[in-house]
C-alpha positions in Angstrom: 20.6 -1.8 -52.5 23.5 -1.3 -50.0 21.1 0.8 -47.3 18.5 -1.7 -47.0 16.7 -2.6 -44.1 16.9 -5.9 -41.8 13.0 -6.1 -43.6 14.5 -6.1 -47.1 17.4 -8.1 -46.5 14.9 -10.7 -44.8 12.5 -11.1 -47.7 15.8 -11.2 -50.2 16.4 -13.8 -48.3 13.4 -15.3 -48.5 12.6 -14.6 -52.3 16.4 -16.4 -53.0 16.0 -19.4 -50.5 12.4 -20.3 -52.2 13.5 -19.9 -55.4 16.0 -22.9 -55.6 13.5 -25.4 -55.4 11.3 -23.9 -58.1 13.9 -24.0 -60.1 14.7 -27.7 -59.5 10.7 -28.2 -60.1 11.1 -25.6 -63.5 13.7 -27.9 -64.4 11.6 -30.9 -64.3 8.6 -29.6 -65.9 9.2 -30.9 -69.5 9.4 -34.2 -67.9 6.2 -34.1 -66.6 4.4 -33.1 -69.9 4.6 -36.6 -70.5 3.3 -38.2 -67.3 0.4 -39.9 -66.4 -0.2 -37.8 -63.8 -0.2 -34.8 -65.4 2.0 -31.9 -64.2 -1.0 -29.5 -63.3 -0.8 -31.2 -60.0 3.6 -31.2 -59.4 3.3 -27.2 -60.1 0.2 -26.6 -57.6 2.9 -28.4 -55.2 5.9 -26.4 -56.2 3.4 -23.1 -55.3 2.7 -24.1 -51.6 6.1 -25.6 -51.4 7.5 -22.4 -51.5 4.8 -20.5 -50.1 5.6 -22.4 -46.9 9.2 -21.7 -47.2 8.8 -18.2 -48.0 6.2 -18.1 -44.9 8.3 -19.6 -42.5 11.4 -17.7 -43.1 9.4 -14.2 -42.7 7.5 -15.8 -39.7 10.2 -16.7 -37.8 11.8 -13.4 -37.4 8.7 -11.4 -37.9 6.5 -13.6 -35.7 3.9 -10.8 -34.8 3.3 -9.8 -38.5 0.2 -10.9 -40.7 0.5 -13.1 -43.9 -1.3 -12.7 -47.2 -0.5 -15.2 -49.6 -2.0 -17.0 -52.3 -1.7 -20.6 -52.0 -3.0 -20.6 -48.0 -5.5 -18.7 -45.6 -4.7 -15.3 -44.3 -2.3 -14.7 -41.1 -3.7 -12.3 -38.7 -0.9 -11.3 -37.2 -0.9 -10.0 -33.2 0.4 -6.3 -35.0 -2.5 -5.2 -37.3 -0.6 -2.8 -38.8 2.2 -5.0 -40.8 1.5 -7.3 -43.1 3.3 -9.4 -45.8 2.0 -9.8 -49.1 3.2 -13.3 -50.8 2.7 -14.3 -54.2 5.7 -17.5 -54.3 5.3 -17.8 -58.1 3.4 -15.4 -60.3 3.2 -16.7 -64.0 2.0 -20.3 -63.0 1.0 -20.8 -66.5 4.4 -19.8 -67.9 6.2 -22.3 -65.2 3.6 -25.2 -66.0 4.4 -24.9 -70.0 8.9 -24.4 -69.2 8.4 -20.7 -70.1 11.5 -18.9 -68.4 9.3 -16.1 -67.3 7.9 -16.1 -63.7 8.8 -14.8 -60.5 8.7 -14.9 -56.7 6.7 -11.5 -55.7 7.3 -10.1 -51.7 5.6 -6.8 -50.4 5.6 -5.3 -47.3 2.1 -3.5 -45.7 2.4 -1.0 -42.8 -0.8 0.6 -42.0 -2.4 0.0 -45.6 0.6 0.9 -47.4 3.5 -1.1 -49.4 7.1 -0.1 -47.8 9.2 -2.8 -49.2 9.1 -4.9 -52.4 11.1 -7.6 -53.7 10.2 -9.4 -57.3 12.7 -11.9 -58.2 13.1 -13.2 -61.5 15.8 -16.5 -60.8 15.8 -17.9 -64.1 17.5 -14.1 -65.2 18.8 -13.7 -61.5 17.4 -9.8 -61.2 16.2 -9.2 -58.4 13.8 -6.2 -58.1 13.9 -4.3 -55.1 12.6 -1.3 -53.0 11.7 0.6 -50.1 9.4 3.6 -49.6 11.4 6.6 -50.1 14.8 4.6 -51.1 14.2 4.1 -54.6 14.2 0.9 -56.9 16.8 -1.0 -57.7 17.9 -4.1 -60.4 20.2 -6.2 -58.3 23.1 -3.0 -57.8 21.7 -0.7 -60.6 19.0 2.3 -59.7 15.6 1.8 -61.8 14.5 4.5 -63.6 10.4 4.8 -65.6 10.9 5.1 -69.0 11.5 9.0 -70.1 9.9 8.2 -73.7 7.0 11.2 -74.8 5.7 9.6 -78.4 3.5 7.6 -78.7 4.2 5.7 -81.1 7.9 4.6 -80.0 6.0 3.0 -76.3 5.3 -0.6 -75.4 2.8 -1.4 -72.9 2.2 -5.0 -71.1 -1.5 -6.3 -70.0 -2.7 -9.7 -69.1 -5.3 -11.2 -71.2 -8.2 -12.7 -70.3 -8.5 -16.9 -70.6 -10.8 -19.8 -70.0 -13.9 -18.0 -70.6 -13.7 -14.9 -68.0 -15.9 -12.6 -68.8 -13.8 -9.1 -69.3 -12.7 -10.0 -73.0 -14.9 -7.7 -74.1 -13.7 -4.8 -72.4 -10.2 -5.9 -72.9 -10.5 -6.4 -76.9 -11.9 -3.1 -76.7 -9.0 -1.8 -74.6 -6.4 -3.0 -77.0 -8.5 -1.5 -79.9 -7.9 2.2 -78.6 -4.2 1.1 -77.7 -2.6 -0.9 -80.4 -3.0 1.9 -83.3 -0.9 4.7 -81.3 1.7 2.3 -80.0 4.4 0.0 -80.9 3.3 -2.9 -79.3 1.5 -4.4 -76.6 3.0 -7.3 -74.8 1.3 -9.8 -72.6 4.2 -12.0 -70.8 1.9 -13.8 -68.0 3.2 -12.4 -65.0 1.9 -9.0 -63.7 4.9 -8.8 -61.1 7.2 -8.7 -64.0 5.3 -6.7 -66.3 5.0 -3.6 -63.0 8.8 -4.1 -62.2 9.8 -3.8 -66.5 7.4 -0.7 -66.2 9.8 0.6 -62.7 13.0 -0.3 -65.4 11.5 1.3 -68.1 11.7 -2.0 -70.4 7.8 -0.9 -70.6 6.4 2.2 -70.6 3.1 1.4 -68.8 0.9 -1.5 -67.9 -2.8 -2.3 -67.3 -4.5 -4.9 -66.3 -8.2 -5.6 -64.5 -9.2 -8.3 -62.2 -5.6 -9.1 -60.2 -5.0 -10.1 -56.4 -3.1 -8.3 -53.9 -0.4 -10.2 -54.4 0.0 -10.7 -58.3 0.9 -6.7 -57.9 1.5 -5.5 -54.1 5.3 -5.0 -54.7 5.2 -4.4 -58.2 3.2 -0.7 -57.5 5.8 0.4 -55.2 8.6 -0.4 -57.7 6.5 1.7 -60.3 6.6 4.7 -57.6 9.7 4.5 -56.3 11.2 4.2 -59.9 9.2 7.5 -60.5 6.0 5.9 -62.0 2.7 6.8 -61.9 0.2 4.3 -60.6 -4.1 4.2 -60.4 -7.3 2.3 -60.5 -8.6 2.3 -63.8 -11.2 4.2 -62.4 -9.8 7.3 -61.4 -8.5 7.2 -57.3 -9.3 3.8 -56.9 -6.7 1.9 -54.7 -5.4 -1.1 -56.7 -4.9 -3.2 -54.3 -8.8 -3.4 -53.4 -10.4 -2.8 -56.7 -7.8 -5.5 -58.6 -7.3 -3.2 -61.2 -4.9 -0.8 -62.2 -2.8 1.8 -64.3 0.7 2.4 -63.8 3.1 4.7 -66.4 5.9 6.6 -67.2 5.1 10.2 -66.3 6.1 11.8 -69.7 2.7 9.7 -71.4 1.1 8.9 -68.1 -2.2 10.8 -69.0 -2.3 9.7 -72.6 -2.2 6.1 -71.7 -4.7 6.4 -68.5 -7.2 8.4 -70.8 -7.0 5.1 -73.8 -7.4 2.6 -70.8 -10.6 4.8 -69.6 -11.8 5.2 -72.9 -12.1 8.8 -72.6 
């Protein structure tokens, strides 16, 4: 983006400097699936490694703001109306098992609202990036939702639910309105990624129940600012406080919201 503000340009910064020791610590995980010790452990450590780094770099320029992240207790900053929104590496799993597929995620909250967004992918070096009102970008390239109207030619992304939570259910039943009239449903492990493919139109629209702030904070306004739609799964819900959410390509937004619904 070459307008972007001393706020983008800081938590670029920040998303870039982090990500050079995860991918030291990526490069080390096969390694590890060896050890004694596990390597459940070495990626918790690579998580508040660069949580911290990630913190101190917005901290120390933006002293007065607040800090939500996930690794350590919430900041209350001395201005309660800005916020940052940290997740240092969304698809943990997909790091632990030397998947290349997990990102640094960065948002921006002014008086309840995402301005800026940064998802960087460093294992592909794209960088996802946007502002409120200045659009989405891949590195230099504008994002643009996907402009796709059948059906049967989209490809959504979800998470899937593991280790015994109890949504299954409702997600088997999800996928069981959604895979007949598609051409595919993909579940990559990182709901950062799977918002900013659906702001590059790589996807045409994404659910998923039961996130955090941060797995999806700068993902939404990527969706938006790429000219996505984006709700709670129940309608007017704000995602960011009911974890759940709905975000689409206009052409076959109200399709796809009505299968997640089940109406």
């Amino acid at each position: 983006m070459s307008q972007a503000s001393a706020n983008l340009n800081l938590m670029i910064k920040a998303a870039r400097v982090a990500s050079r020791k995860l991918i030291r610590d990526f490069n080390e995980v096969e390694n590890l699936q060896v050890s004694a010790k596990g390597p459940g452990d070495f990626v918790s450590r690579a998580d508040k490694m660069a949580e911290e780094t990630i913190r101190e770099i917005l901290m120390e320029t933006r002293p007065n703001y607040g800090f939500l992240g996930e690794e350590f207790p919430e900041i209350i900053g001395n201005d309660p109306t800005r916020r940052w929104i940290v997740d240092p590496l969304d698809g943990t799993t997909n790091f632990l098992h030397g998947l290349p597929h997990w990102a640094i995620s960065i948002a921006l909250e002014f008086k309840g609202e995402i301005v800026a967004a940064v998802v960087y992918d460093p294992i592909k070096d794209e960088l996802f990036a946007s502002e409120k009102g200045a659009g989405a970008w891949i590195n230099d390239r504008r994002l643009r939702v996907s402009g796709r109207t059948n059906m049967i030619e989209t490809i959504f992304a979800t998470g899937l639910p593991f280790g015994g939570r109890a949504d299954l259910p409702q997600t088997i039943a999800d996928l069981g309105r959604i895979l007949p009239v598609c051409a595919g449903v993909r579940r990559w492990g990182s709901a950062a990624l799977d918002l900013a493919y659906v702001a590059a139109g790589r996807y045409d629209g994404f659910w998923e129940r039961g996130l955090k702030p941060w797995d999806m904070a700068a993902g939404l306004l990527l969706v938006k600012e790429a000219g996505g739609l984006i709700d709670g799964v129940t309608t007017g819900d704000n995602p960011l406080e009911s974890g759940e959410v709905i975000a689409a390509a206009e052409p076959i937004y109200d399709r796809f919201a009505k299968l997640v619904r089940g109406e």
